[in-house]
C-alpha positions as CSV (number, residue, x, y, z in Angstrom):
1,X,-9.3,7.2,-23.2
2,X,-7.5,8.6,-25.7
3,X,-4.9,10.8,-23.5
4,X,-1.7,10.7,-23.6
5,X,1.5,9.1,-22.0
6,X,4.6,11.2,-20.5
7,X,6.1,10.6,-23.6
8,X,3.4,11.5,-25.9
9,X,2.1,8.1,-26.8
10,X,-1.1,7.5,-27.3
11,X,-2.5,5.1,-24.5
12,X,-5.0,3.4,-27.3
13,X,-1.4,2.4,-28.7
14,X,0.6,1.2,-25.5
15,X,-0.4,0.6,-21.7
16,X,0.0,4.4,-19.8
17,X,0.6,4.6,-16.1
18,X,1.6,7.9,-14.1
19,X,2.3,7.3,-10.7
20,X,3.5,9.1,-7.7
21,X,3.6,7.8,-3.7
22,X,5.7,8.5,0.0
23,X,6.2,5.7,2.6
24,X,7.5,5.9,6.1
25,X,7.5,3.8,9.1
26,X,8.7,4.5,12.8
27,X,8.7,1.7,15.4
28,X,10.5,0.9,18.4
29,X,12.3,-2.2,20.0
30,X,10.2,-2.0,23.6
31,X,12.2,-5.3,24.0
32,X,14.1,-7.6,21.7
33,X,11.3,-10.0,21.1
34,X,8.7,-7.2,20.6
35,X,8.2,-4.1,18.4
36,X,5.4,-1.9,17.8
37,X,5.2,0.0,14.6
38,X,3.4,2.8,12.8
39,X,3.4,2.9,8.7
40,X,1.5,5.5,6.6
41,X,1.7,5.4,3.0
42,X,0.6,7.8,0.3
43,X,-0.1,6.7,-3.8
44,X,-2.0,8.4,-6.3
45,X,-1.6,6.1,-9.5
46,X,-3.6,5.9,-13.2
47,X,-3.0,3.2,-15.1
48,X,-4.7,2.5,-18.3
49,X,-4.0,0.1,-21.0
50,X,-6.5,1.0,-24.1
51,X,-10.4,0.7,-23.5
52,X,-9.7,-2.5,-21.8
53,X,-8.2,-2.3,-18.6
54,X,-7.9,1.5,-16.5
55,X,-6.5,1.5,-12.6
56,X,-7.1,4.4,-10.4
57,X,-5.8,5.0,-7.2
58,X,-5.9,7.9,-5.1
59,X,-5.3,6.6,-1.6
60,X,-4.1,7.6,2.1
61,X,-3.3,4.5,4.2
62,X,-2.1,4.5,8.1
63,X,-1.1,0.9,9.6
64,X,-0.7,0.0,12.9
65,X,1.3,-3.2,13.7
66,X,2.8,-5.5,16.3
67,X,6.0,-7.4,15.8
68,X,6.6,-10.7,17.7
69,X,10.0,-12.9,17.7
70,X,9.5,-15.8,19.4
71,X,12.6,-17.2,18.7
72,X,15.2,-17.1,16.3
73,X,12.8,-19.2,14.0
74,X,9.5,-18.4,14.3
75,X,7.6,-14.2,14.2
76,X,4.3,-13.3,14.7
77,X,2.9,-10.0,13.1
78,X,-0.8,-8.3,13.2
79,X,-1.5,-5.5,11.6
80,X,-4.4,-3.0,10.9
81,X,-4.8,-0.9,8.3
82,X,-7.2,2.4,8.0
83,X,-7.4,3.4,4.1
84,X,-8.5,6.7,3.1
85,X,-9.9,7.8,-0.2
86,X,-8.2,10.8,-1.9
87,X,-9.5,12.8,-5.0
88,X,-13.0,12.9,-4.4
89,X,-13.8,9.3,-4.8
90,X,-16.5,8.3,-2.3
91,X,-14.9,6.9,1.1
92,X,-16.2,2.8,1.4
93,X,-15.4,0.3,4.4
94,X,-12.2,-1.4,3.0
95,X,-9.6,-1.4,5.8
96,X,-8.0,-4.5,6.6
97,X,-6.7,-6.3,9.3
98,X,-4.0,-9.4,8.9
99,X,-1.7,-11.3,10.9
100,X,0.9,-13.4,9.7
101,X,3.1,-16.5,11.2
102,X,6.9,-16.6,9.7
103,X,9.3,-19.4,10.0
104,X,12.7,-18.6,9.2
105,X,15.1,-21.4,8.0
């Protein structure tokens, strides 16, 4: 691993990281309580500190959410996420789906 940084520094010397990425989201207010939303996100990223630690990703991802207000307190949101594997890596089940409930004081 003995590349080197943007600035010519050896990454055996000092932790290295080159990064690029794109994010957008679209969604819609069908009503005020409720929005559906559509996110996709792009990152290719190397990180590598030494011998001892190295970070690679190389990654597509599309999300799919639903936004609830219940009231002015309290928000439900579920979301699903499809990730893609960029760069040759070999593609792997790793999508993920969450929800969260978030109270606002």
């Amino acid at each position: 691993l003995g590349a080197n940084s943007a600035d010519g520094t050896q990454c055996g010397d000092a932790p290295c990281l080159r990064y690029q990425g794109a994010y957008g989201l679209v969604g819609y207010k069908v009503f005020n309580w409720f929005e559906p939303y559509f996110r996709a996100d792009w990152r290719d990223a190397l990180h590598r500190d030494g011998v001892s630690f190295v970070y690679v990703s190389q990654v597509l991802r599309f999300t799919g959410g639903l936004h609830f207000d219940i009231n002015q307190y309290f928000t439900v949101k579920a979301e699903y996420t499809h990730i893609r594997e960029l760069g040759g890596q070999p593609q792997f089940d790793n999508d993920v789906a969450t929800s969260a409930f978030v109270f606002k004081y």
